[in-house]
N, C-alpha and C positions, 0 to 999 in steps of 0.2 A: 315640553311636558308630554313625557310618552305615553304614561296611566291614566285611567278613565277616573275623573275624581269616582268621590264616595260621597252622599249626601248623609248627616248624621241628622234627626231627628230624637229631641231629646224630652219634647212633654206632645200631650192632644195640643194644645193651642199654637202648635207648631207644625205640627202633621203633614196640613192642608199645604204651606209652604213649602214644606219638605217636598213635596210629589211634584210642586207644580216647579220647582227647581231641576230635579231629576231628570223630568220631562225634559226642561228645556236644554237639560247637556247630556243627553239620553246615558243618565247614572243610575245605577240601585238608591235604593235609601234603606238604613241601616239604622234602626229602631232602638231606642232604649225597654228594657222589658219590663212590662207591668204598668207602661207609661203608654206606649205607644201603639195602636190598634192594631195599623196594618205597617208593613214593610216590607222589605227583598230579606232582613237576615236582623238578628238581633243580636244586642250585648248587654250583660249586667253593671258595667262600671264604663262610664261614658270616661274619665279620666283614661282608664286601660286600654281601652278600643282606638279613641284617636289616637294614642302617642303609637300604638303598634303601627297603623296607617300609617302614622307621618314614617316611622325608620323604616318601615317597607316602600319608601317614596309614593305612597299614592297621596295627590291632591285632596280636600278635603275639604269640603262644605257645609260648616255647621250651624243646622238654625238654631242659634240660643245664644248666650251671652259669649261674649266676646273673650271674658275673663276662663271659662273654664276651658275654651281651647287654650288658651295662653299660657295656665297652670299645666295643661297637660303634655306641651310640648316641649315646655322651658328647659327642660334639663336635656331633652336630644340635639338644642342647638347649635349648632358647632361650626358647617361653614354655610352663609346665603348662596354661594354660587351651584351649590348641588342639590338643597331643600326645597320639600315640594308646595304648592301653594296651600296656603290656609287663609281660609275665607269665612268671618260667620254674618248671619242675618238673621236680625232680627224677626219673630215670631209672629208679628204681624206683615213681615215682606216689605216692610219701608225702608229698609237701610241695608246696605251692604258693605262690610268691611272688608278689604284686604289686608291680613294681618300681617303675612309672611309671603314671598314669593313675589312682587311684583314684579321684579322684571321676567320672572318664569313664567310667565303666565297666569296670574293671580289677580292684575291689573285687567287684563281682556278677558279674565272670566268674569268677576266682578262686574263689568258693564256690560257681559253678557243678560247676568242673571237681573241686572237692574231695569236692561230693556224688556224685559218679559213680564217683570214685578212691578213696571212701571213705578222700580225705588230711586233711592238717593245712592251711588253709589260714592262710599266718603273714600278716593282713591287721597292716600296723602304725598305719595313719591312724589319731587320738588320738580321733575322735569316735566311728568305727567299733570301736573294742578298749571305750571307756568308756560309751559311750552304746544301743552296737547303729546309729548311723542316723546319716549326716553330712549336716546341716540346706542344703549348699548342692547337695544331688543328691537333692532329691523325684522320689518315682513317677513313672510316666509319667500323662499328665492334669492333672497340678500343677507348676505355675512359684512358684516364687521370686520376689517382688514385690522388695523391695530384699536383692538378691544381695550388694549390698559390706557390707552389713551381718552378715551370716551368720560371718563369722570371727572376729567380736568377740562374737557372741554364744554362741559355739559353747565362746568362749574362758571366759565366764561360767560356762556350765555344767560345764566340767572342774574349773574350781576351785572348784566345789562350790555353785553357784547350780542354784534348781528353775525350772521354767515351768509359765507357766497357759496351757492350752491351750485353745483358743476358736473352738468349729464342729466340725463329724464329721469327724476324720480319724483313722481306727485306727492306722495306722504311726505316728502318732506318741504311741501309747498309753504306752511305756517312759521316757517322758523325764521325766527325776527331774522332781517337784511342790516348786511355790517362785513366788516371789513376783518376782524377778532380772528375769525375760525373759516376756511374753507374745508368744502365739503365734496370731494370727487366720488360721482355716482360713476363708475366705469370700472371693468374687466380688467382694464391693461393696468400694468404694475408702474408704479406710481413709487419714484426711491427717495421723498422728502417728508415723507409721512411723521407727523408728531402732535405735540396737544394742541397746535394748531392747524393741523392738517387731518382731517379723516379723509379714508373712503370706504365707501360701502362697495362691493362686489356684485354684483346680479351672476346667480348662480345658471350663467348660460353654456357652461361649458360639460361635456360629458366624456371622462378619459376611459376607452378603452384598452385593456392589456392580456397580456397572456405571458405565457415563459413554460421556458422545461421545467420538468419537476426536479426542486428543490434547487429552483434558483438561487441563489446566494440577492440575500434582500438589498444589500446594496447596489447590484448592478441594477433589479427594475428601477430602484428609488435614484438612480443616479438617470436613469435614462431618463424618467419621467419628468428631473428637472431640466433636462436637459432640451425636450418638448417644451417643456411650459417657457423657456426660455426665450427659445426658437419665436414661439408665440409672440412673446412681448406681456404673459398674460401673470395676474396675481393666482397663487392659488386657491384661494378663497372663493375665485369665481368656478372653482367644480366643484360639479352637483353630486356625482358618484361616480367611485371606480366601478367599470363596467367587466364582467369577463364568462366563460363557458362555466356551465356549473363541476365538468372536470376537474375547475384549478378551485373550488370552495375549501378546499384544504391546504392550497400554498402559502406556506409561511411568508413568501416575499411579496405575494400582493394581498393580503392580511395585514399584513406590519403596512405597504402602503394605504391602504384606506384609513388604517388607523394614523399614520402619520398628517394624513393629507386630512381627519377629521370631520371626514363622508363618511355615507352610508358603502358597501358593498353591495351588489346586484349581482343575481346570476343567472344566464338563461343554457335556455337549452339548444340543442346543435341546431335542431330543426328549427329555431327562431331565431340564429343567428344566419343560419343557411338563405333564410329568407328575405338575409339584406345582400345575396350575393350580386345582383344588377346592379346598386352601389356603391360595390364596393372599388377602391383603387388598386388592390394589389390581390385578386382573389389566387389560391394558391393550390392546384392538386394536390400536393403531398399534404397540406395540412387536412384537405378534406378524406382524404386516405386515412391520416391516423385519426382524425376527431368530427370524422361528418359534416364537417361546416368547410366552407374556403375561406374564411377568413375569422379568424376570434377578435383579437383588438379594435379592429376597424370594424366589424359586425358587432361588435359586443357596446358600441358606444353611438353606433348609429339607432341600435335597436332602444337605447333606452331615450337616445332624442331626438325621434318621433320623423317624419316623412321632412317637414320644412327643415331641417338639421342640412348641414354640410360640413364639411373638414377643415378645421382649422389647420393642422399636421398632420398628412397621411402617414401610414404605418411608418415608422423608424424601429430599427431594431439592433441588439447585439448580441451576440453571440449564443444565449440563451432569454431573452426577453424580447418582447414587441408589446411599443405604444402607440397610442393614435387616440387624436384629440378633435372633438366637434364641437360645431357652435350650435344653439338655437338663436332663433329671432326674439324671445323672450326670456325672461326668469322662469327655470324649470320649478315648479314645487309640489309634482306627484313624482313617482318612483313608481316606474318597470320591473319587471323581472320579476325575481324573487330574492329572499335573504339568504344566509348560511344558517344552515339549523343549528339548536342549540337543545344541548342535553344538561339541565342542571342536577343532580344528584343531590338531593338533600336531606341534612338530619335536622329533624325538627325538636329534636331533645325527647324529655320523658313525655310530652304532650301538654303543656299549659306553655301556655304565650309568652310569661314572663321569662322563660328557659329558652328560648327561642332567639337565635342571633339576627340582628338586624337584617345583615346581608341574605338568611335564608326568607326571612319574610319579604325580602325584596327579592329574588330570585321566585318565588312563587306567585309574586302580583304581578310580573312581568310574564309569565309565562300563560300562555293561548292554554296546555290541556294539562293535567296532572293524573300520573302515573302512579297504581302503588295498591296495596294492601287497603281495604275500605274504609278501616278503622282509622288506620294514621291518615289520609286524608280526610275522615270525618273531624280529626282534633285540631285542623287549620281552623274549624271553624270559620266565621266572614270571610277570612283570604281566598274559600275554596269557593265561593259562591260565585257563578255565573260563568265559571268556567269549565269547560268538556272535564270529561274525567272517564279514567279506565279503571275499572278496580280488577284488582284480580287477587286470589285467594289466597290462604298460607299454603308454598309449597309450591307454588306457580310463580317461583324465582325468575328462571330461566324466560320462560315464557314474559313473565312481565321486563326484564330488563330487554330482550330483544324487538319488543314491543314500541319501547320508548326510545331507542334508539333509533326503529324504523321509520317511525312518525317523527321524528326528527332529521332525517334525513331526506323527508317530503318538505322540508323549510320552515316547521313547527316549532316553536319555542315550546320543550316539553321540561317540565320539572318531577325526578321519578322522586318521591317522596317516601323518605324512611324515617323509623321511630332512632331516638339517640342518636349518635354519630354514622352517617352513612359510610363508614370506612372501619368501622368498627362490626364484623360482623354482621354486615346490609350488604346491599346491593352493589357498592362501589368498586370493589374486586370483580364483582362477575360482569360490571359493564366493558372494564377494561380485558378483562378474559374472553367475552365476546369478538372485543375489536381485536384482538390477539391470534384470533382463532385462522386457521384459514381458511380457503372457499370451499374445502373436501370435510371440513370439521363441526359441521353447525355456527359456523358464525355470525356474520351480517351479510348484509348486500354492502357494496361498493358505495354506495350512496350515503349507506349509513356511516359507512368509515371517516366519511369527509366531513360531517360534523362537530361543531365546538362541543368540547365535553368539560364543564364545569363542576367541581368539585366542591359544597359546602362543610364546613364541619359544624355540627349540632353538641348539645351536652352530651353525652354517651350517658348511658346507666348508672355505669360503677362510677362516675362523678356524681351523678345524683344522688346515689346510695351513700357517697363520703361524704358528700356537704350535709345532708341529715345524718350521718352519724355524728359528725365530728372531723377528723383529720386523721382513716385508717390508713390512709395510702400515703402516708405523712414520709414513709420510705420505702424499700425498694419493693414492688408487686409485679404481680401480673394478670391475664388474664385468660380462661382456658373456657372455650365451650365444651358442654356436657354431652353435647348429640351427637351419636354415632351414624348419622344420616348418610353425611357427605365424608366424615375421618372415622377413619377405621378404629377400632374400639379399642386396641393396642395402643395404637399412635397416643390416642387419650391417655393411660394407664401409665404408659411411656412420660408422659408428660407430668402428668400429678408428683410421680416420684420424683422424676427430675425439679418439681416446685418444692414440694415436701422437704429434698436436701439439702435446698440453697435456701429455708426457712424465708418465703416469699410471700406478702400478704397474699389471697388470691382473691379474685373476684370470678367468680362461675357465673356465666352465660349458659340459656337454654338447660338449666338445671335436673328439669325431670319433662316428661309430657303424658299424657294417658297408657302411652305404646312404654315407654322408657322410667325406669321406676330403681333401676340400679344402678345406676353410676354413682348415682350422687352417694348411695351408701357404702358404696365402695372406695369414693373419694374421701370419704370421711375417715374410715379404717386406717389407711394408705396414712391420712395424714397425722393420725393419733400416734402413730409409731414415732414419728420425728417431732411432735409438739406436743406443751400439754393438754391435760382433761380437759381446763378451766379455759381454755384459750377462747377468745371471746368471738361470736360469729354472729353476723346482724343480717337480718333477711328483711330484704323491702322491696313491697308489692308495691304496682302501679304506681308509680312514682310521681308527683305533680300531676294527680290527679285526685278529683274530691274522695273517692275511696281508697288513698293512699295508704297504708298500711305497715308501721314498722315494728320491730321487735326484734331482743337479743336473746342470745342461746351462749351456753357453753358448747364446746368441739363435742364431746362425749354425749350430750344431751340434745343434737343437731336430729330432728325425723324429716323424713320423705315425705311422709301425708303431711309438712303443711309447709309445702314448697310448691308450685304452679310455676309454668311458663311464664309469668307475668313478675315472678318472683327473681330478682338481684340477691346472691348469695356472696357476702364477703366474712373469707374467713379470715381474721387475725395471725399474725407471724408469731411467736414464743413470748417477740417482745411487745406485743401490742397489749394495748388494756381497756377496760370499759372502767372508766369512774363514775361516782355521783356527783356532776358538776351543775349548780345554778338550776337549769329548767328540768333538768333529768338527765339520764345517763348516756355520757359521753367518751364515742372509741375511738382512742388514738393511737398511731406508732410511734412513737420517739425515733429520731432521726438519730442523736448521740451526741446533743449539746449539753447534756450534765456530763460525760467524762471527757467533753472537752475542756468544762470549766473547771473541772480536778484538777486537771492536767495543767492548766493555766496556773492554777492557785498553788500548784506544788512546785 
């Protein structure tokens, strides 16, 4: 469970619960309005708020009936192994339910919040009511070695089979004695494992690496089994791949942590340097090129701590080195720091409902958010309690290089754009940054080594065609109107070249206080190649309460009632606006009537 739950409070005779929850998993609480006195943040539709929570994965706390979390997430359900917990309680603080989540931690929050509420906590998972302990959710420090096997064996000991438990592990001191299922608590790899056989891992091992850049991923992932082999050890028992914040960009030990299903760690020279006394193989040349005499072997000692020693000193080939240490116990904090992470996201027109799961989970995961004020004011609750930069229209530049920087300090930053962040946002000039070189205004080095996440949000001109109708039903395009950054030809250049090949268009950036003529000169341009009547639909603020639509003829198209905030689509020769059902609806025919001509003749 990475996310800090949310406490939702939904009437006053819940309030008091609500806080004294909060308190105890130090969370906001998130008010119903007109209901709820005090809170950290409010929402108008308890149904809307939770279900956004749940697909942004953050856990969720709600004091009030058990039934309207359940209505409000029922449709996002899809797999238990990734969904976040949902827990509600009762308004008097007597009962707690875990609805969803238990083996994610839904189960130990639950009896968090019961020991504090001095409630009932109704957990009903069969291993947790029968056993005390569900064998596929160990402590922290210990992994599950063969996890698909845990349900069959879990299944064993309910219906009345015992286990022999094998290596020090006290939690699992209550688990009925039998002869059914053993249970090996130990590091070393273990090759008869099945629904009779577990083990659990104590994550005592810390694998340091390094390599040339752009090692070919296979040769670290081949060496590093070739260490753990050397060992005797499962992999399951590392805690984290360790290495110089230098290599936070190498694709080959990227791809291993990700394979090996650890965390990444990364320090710096000066605190790898600091395990040179140590170390077994410290090395001039490497502290020549990277300030440290040793990465692998310093980079694995430093994350497991003074009492650590070597289980395999540095091995290496040709362009990698590994090195593998043990502790005296299960590690379950984490050194160093992370790789930073830039997420880029469009949040659509600005209501929640238009908003993709993944970017609202991209934003609750992220430490600070980046961006224009406005659009992170329209996250609403997702924005609360987290740092934020705003920066103004027109401070492009400045804001992307910004968010990049702070993510290069090991910051999970999310730069937050209206519509599709790749549409006319910020997404090109993040990557035009990192592009740039050291003489050209770029970044810092630091900032290059960065994961750079890309979301896609609803763009405009999709939200201006889902309230039309189906304009874009064939072939279009899209041209902004601002001569800011493209030369006012290029634009001119372009319209024509739309205008010829009779293209729906969608215009971006249409007019602004300074700029009052293009748009009437795109009009002109385009009157010469379509007709008068051609149908063009202008819509303000889109999925937003002051949303704003309306249709024009091409010939009847004016300047004064087009704004920055205004989506301009104009109609191809062949589009049309009809009076369909609720009112008037504009579509392009694709050309499946003269294909059925064509059929029919």
């Amino acid at each position: 469970m990475a996310l800090k739950p949310v406490v939702l409070a939904l009437s006053r005779s819940g309030e008091a619960t609500a806080h004294r929850v909060a308190a105890t998993l130090g969370a906001q609480v998130h008010g119903r309005e007109g209901r709820v006195d005090q809170a950290d943040a409010y929402f108008a539709n308890a149904l809307d708020h939770a279900r956004d929570l749940f697909a942004a994965g953050v856990p969720i706390v709600g004091v009030c009936a058990s039934g309207i979390l359940i209505r409000a997430v029922a449709p996002l359900l899809a797999d238990k192994t990734t969904e976040p917990p949902v827990i509600s309680v009762s308004d008097d603080g007597a009962v707690v339910v875990p609805l969803l989540g238990g083996h994610r931690g839904a189960n130990k929050l639950s009896a968090q919040i019961a020991a504090e509420l001095d409630a009932v906590s109704a957990v009903t998972t069969a291993g947790d009511v029968a056993l005390g302990i569900a064998l596929d959710e160990p402590p922290s420090g210990w992994r599950l070695v063969n996890r698909g096997d845990a349900k069959a064996a879990m299944a064993e000991l309910l219906s009345g089979g015992g286990a022999k438990v094998m290596g020090d592990a006290p939690w699992l001191a209550d688990l009925p004695q039998g002869d059914a299922l053993r249970v090996s608590c130990t590091m070393d790899r273990q090759d008869d494992l099945g629904t009779d056989h577990l083990q659990f891992a104590p994550q005592r091992l810390t694998l340091g690496v390094g390599c040339a850049r752009n090692c070919a991923p296979d040769e670290l992932a081949q060496l590093a089994a070739d260490v753990l082999a050397e060992a005797g050890v499962a992999p399951e028992a590392i805690h984290s791949v360790n290495t110089i914040t230098l290599k936070a960009d190498e694709p080959a030990i990227i791809n291993l942590a990700d394979d090996l299903g650890v965390p990444l760690r990364l320090f710096e020279a000066d605190a790898l340097e600091a395990q040179t006394p140590r170390l077994q193989n410290p090395s001039d040349v490497v502290f020549a090129e990277v300030g440290t005499h040793g990465v692998s072997e310093a980079a694995a000692l430093a994350q497991a701590g003074d009492a650590a020693e070597f289980l395999v000193a540095k091995r290496k080939t040709a362009n990698a080195t590994c090195a593998l240490v043990v502790t005296p116990e299960p590690l379950v904090a984490f050194k160093g720091r992370v790789r930073g992470r830039l997420s880029v996201v469009g949040i659509g027109p600005g209501q929640a409902a238009w908003r993709t799961p993944e970017v609202s989970r991209l934003v609750s995961e992220a430490e600070e958010l980046v961006g224009y004020g406005l659009y992170i004011d329209l996250l609403g609750p997702l924005a609360l309690g987290k740092d934020r930069s705003d920066f103004p229209l027109g401070g492009e530049e400045d804001r992307c290089r910004y968010a990049l920087e702070r993510a290069g300090q090991g910051k999970n930053v999310a730069l937050v754009c209206s519509g599709d962040a790749g549409i006319y946002a910020m997404a090109a000039l993040v990557f035009e940054l990192l592009d740039r070189g050291p003489d050209q205004m770029g970044v810092t080095d630091a900032a290059r080594r960065v994961e750079v996440v890309c979301s896609p949000g609803v763009s405009a001109l999709q939200g201006a065609a889902a309230r039309a109708g189906a304009p874009l039903g064939h072939d279009f395009c899209a041209i902004s109107l601002s001569d800011l950054l493209t030369p006012r030809e290029d634009i001119v250049k372009r319209l024509k070249a739309a205008a010829m090949g009779d293209f729906v268009i969608a215009f971006y950036n249409p007019v602004s206080m300074r700029r009052r003529t293009l748009l009437a000169e795109a009009r002109e341009i385009l009157l010469e190649q379509r007709p008068a009547d051609t149908p063009v639909m202008l819509a303000s603020s889109l999925g937003r309460p002051e949303e704003h639509v309306r249709y024009r003829r091409l010939d009847e198209l004016e300047v004064d009632e087009v704004d920055m905030l205004t989506v301009v689509l104009i109609g191809s020769s062949h589009s049309r606006l009809a009076a369909l059902g609720e009112g008037p609806r504009m579509y392009t025919p694709r050309g499946y009537a003269r294909k059925i001509d064509g059929d029919l003749a």
